[in-house]
DSSP file (Angstrom, degrees, kcal/mol; ACC not computed):
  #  RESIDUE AA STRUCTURE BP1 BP2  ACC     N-H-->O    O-->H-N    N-H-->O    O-->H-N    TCO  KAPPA ALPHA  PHI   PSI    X-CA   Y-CA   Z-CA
    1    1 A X              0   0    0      0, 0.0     2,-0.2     0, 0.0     0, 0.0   0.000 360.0 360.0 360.0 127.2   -4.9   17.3    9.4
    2    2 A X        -     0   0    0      4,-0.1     2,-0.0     1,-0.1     3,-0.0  -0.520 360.0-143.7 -78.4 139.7   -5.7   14.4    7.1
    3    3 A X     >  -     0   0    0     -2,-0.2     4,-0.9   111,-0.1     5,-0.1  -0.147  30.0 -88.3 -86.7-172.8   -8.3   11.9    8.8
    4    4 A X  H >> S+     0   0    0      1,-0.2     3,-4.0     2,-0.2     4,-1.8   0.961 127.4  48.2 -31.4 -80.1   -8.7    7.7    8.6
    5    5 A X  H >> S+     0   0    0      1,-0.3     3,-2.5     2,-0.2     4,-1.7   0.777 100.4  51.7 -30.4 -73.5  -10.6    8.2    5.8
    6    6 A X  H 3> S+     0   0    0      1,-0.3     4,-0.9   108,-0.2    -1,-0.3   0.637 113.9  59.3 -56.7  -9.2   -8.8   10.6    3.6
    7    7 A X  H <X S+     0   0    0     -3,-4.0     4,-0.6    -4,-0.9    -1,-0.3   0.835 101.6  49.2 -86.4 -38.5   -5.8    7.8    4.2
    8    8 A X  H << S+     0   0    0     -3,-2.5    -2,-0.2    -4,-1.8    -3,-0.1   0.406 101.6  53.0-115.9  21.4   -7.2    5.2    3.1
    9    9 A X  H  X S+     0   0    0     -4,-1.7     4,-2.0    -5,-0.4     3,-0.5   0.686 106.3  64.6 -86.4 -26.2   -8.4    6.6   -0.2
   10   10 A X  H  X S+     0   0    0     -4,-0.9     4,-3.1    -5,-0.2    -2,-0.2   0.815 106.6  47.0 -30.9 -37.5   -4.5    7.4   -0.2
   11   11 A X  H  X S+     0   0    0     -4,-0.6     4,-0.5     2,-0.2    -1,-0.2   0.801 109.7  45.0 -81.7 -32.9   -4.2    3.5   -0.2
   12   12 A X  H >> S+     0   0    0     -3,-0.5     3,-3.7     2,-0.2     4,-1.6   0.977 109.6  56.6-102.0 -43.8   -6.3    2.6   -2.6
   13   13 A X  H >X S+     0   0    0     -4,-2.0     4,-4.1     1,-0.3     3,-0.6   0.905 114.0  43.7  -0.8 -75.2   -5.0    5.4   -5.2
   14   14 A X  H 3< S+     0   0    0     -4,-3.1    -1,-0.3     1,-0.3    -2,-0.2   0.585 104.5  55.2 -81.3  21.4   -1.8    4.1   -4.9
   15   15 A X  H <X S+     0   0    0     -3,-3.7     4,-2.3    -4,-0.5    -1,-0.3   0.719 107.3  54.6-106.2 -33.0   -2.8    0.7   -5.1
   16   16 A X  H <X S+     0   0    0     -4,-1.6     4,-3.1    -3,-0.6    -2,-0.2   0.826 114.6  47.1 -49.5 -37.5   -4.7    1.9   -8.9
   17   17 A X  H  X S+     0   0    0     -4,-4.1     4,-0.7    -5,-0.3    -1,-0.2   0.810 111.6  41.1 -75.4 -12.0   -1.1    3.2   -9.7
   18   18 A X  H >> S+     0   0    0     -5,-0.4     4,-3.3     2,-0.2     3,-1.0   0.951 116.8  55.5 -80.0 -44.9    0.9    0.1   -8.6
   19   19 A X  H 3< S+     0   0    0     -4,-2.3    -3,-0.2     1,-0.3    -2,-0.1   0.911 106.7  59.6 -41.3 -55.2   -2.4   -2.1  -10.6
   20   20 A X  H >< S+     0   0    0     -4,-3.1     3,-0.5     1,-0.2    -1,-0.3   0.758 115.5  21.2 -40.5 -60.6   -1.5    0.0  -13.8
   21   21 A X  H X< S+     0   0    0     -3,-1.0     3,-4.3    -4,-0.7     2,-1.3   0.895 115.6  58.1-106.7 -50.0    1.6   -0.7  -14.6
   22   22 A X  T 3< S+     0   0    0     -4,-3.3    -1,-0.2     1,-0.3    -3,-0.1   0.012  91.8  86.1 -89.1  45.4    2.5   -4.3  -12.8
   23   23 A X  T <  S+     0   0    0     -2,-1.3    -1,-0.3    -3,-0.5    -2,-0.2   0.473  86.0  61.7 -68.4 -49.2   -0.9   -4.9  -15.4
   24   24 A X  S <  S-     0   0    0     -3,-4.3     4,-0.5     1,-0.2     3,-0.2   0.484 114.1-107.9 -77.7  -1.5    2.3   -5.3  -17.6
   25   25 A X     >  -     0   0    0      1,-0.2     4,-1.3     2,-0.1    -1,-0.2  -0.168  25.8 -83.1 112.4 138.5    4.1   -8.2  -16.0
   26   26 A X  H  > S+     0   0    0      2,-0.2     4,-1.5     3,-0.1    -1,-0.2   0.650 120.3  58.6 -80.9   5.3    6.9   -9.0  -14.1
   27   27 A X  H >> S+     0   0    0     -3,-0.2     4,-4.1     2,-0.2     3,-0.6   0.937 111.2  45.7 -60.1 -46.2    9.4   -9.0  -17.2
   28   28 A X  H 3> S+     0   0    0     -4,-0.5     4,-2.1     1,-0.2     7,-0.2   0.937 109.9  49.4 -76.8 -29.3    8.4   -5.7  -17.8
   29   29 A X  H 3< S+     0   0    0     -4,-1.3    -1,-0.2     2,-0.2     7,-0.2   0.902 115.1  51.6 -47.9 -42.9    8.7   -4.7  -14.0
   30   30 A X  H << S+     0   0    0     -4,-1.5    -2,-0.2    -3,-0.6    -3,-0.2   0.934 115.0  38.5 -46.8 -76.6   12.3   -6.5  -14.3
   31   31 A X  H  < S+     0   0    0     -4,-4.1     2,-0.9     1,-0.2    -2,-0.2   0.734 106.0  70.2 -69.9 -14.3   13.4   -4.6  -17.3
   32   32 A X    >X  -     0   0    0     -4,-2.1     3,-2.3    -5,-0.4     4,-0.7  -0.600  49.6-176.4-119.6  92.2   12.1   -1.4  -16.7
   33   33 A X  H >> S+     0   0    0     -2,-0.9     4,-2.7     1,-0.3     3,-0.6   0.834  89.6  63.5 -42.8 -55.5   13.4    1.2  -13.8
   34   34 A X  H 3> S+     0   0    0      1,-0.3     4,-0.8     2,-0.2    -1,-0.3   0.918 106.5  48.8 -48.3 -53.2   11.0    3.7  -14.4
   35   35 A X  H <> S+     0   0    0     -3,-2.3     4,-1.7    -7,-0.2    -1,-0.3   0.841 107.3  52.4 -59.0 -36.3    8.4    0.9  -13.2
   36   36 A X  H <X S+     0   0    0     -4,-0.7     4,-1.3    -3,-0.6    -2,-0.2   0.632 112.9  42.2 -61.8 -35.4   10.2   -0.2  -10.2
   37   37 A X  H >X S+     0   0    0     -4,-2.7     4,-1.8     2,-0.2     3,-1.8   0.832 111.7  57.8 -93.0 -60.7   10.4    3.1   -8.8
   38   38 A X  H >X S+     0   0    0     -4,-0.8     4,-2.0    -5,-0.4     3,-0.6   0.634 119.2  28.8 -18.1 -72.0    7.0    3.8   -9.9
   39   39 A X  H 3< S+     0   0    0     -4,-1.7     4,-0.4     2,-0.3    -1,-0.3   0.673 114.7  59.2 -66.8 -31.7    5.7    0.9   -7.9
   40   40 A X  H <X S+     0   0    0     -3,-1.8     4,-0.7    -4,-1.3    -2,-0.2   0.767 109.7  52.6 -45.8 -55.3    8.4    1.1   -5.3
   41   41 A X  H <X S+     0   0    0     -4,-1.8     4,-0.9    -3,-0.6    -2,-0.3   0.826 107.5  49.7 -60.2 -47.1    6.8    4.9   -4.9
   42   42 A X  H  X S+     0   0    0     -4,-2.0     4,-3.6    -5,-0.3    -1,-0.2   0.561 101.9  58.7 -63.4 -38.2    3.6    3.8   -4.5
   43   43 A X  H  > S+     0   0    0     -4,-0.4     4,-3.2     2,-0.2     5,-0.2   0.858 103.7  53.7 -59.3 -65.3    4.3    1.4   -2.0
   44   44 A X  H  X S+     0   0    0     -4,-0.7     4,-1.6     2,-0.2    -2,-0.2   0.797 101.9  57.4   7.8 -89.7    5.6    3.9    0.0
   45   45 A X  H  X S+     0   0    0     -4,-0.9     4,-1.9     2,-0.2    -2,-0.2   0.934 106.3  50.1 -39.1 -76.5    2.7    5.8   -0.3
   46   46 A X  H  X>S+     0   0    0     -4,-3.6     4,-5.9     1,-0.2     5,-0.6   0.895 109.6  49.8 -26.6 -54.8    0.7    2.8    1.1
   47   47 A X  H  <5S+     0   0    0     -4,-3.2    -1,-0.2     1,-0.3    -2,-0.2   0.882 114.4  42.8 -70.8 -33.3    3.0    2.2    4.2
   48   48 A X  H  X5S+     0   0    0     -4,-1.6     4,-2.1    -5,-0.2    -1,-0.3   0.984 114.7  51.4 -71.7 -30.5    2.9    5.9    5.4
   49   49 A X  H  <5S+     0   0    0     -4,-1.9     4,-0.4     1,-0.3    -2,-0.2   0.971 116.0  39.3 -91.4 -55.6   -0.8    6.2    4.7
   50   50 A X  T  <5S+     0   0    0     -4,-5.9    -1,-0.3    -5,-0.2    -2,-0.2   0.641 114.8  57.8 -77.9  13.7   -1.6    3.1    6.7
   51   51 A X  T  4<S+     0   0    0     -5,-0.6    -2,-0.2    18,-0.1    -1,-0.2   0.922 108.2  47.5 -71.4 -60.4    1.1    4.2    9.3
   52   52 A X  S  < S+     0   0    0     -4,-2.1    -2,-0.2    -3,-0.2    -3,-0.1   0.320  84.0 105.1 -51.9 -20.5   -0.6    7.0    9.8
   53   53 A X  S    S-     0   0    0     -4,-0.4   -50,-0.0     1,-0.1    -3,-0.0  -0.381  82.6 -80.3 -85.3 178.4   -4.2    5.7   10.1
   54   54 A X     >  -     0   0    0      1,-0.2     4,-2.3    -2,-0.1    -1,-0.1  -0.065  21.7-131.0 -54.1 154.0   -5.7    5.8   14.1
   55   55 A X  H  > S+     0   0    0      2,-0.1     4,-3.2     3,-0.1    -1,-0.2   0.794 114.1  53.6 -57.2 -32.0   -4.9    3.3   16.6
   56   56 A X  H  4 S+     0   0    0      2,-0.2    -1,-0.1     1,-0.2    -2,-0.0   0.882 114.7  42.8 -71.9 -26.4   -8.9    3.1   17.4
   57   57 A X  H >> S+     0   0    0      2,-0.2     3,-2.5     1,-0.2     4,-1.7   0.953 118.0  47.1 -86.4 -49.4   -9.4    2.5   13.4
   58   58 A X  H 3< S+     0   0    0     -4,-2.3    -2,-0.2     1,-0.3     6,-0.2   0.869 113.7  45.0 -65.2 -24.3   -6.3    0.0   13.5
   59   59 A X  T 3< S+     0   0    0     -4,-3.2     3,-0.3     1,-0.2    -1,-0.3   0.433 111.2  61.9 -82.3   3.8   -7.6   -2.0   16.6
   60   60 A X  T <4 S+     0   0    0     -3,-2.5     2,-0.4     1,-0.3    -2,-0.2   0.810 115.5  22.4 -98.2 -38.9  -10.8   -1.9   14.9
   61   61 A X  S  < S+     0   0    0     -4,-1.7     3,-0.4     1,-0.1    -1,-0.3  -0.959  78.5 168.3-110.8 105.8  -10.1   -3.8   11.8
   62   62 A X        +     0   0    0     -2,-0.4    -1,-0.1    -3,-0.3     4,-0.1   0.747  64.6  76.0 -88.6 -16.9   -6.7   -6.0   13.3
   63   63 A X        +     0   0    0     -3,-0.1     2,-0.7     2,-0.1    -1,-0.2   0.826  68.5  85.0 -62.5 -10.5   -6.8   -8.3   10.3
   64   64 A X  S    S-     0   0    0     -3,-0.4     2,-1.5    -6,-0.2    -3,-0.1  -0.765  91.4-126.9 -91.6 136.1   -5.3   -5.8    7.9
   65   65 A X    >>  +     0   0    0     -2,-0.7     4,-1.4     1,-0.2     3,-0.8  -0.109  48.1 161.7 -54.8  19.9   -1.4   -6.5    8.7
   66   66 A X  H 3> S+     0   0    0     -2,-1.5     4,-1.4     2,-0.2     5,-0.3   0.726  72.9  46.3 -54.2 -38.4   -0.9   -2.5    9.3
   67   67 A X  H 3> S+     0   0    0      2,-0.2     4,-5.4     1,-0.2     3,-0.5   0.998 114.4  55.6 -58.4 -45.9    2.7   -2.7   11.5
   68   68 A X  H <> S+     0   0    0     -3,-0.8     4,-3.0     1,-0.3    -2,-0.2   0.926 111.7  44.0 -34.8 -68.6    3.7   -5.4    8.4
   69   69 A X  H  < S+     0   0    0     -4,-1.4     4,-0.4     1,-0.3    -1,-0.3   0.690 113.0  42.9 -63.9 -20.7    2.9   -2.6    6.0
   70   70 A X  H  X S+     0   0    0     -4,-1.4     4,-2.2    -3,-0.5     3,-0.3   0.729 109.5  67.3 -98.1 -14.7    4.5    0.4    7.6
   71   71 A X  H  X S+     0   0    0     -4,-5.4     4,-2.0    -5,-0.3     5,-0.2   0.970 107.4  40.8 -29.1 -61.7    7.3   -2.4    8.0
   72   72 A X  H  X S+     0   0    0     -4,-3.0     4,-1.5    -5,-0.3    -1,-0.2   0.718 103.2  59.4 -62.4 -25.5    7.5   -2.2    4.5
   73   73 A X  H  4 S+     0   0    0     -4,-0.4    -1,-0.3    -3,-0.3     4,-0.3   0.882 110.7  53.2 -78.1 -59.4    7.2    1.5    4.0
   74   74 A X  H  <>S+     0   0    0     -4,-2.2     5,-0.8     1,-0.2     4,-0.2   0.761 105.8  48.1 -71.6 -32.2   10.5    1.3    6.2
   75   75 A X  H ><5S+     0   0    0     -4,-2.0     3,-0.5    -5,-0.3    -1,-0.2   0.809 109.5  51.8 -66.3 -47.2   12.3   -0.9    4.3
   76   76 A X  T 3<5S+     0   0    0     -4,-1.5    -2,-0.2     1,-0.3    -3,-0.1   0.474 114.9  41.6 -96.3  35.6   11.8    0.7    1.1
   77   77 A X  T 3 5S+     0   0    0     -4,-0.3    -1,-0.3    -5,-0.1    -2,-0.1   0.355 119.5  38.6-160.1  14.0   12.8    4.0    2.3
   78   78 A X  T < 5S+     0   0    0     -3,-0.5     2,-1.2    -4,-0.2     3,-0.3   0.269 124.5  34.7 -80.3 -64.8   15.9    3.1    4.4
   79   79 A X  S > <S+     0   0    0     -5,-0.8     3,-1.7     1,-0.2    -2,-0.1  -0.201  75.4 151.0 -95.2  59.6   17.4    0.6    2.6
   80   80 A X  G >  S+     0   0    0     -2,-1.2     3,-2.6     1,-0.3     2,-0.3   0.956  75.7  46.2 -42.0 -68.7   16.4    2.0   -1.0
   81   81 A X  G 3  S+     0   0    0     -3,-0.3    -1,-0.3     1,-0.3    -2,-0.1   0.095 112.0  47.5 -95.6  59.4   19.4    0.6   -2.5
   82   82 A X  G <  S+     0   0    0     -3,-1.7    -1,-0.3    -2,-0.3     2,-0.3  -0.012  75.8 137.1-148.5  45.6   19.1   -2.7   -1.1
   83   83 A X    <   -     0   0    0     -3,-2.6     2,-0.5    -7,-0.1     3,-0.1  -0.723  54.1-130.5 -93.3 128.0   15.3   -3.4   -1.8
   84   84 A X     >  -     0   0    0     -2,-0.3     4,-1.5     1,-0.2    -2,-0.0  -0.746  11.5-154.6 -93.5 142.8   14.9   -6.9   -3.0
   85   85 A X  H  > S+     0   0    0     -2,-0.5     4,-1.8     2,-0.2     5,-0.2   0.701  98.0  55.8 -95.8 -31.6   12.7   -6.8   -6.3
   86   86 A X  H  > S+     0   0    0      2,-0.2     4,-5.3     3,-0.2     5,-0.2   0.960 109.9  44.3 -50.3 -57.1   11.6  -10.3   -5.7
   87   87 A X  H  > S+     0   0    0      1,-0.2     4,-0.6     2,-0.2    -2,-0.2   0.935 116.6  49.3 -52.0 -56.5   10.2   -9.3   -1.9
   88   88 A X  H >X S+     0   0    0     -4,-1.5     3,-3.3     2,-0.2     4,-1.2   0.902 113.9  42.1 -77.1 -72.0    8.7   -6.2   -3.6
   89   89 A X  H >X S+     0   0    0     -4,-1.8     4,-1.7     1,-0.3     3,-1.5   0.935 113.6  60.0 -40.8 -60.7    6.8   -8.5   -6.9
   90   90 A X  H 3X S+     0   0    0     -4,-5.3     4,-1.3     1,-0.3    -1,-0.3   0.767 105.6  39.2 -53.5 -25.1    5.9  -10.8   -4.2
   91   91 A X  H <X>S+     0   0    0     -3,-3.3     4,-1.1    -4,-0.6     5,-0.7   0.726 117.8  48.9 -92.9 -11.5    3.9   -8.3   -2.3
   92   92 A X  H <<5S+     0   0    0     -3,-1.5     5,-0.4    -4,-1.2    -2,-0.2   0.830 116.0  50.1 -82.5 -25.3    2.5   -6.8   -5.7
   93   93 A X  H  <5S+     0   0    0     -4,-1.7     4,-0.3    -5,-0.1    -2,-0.1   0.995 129.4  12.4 -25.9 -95.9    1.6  -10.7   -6.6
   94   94 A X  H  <5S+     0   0    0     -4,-1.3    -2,-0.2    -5,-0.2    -3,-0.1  -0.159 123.0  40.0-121.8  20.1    0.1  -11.4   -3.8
   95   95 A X  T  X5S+     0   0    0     -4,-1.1     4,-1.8     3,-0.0     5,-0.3   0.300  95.2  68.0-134.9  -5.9   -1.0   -8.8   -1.1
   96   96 A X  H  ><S+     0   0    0     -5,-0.7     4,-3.6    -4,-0.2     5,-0.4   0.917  96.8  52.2 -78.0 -60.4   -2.5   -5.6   -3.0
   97   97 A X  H  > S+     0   0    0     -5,-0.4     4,-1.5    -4,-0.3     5,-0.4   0.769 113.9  41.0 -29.6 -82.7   -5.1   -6.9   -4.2
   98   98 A X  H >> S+     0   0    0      1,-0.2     3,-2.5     2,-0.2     4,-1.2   0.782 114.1  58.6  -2.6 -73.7   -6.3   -8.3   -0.6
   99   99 A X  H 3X S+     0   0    0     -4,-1.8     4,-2.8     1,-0.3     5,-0.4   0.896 104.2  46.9 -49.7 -55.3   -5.2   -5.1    0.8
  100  100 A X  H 3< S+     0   0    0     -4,-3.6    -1,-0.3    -5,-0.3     5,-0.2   0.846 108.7  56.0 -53.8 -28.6   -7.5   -3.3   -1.5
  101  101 A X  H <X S+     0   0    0     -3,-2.5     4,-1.4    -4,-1.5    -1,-0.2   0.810 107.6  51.2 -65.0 -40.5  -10.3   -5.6   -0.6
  102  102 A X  H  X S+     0   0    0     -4,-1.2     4,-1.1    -5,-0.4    -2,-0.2   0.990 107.9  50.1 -69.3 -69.3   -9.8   -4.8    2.9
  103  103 A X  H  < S+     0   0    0     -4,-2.8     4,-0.5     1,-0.2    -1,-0.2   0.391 101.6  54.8 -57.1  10.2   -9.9   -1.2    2.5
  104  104 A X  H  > S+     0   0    0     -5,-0.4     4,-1.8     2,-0.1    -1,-0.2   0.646 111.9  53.9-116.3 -19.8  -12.8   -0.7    0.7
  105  105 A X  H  < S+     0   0    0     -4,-1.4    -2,-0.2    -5,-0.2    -3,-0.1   0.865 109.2  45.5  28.9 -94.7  -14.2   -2.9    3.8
  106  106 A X  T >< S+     0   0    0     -4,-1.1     3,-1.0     2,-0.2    -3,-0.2   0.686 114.4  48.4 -72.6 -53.4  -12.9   -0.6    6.1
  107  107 A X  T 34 S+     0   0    0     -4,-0.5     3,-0.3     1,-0.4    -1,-0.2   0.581 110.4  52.9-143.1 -45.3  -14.2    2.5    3.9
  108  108 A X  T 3< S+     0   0    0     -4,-1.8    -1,-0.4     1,-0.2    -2,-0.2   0.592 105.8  53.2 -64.4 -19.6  -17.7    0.9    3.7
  109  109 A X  S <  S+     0   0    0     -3,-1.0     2,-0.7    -5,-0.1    -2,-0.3   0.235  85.6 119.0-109.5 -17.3  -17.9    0.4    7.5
  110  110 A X  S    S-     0   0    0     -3,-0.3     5,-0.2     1,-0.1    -3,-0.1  -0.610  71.6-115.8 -72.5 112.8  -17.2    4.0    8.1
  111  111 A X    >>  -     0   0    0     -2,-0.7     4,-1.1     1,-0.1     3,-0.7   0.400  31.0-109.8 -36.5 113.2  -19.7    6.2    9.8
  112  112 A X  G >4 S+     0   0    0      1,-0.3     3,-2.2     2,-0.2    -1,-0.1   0.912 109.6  78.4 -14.4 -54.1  -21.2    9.0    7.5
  113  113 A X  G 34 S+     0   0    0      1,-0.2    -1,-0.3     2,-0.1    -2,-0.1   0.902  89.5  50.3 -35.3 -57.2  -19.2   11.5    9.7
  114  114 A X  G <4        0   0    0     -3,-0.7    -1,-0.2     1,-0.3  -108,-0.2   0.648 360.0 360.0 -70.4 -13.0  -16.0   10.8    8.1
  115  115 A X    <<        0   0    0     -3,-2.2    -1,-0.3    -4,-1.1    -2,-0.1   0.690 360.0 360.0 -40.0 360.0  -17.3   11.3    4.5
């Protein structure tokens, strides 16, 4: 069974893959499908991984927005083809980066056990 930890190096992985490509812009996010699901995927990724982490870990840091993120995770993996690409840029804009800040935080704060 994967622990806290090993979830939220999941997070910050996919948060290097989203970094790579929307590196390129939103035009190029816009024109290019192969980027969208890419980043779309990734996203995903995030929302199960913090979905997944403890209650004790999530009641331990409350500021990172974790129901908001598996919110998201649940949006873009019900309603695939009705995912607004705006909502989606806007969280690549303007929450990974935070996010990421926050988990390596969280990561830093962890007791030696969980290495």
């Amino acid at each position: 069974m994967r622990g806290d930890e090993e979830r939220l190096r999941d997070v910050l992985e996919a948060i290097e893959r989203i970094e790579k490509y929307s590196a390129r812009g939103r035009s190029a996010f816009e024109s290019d499908e192969l980027i969208q699901n890419w980043i779309i995927h990734h996203l995903q990724i995030i929302g199960e991984a913090c979905r997944s982490v403890s209650g004790k870990l999530q009641h331990r840091f409350p500021d990172i927005p974790w129901p908001k993120i598996a919110g998201m995770r649940n949006i873009l993996v019900h309603q695939y083809f009705g995912i607004d690409k705006d909502a989606v840029w806007a969280v690549v804009e303007n929450e990974i980066r935070p996010l990421r800040d926050q988990i390596e935080k969280v990561l830093r704060g962890l007791p030696d056990a969980e290495d």
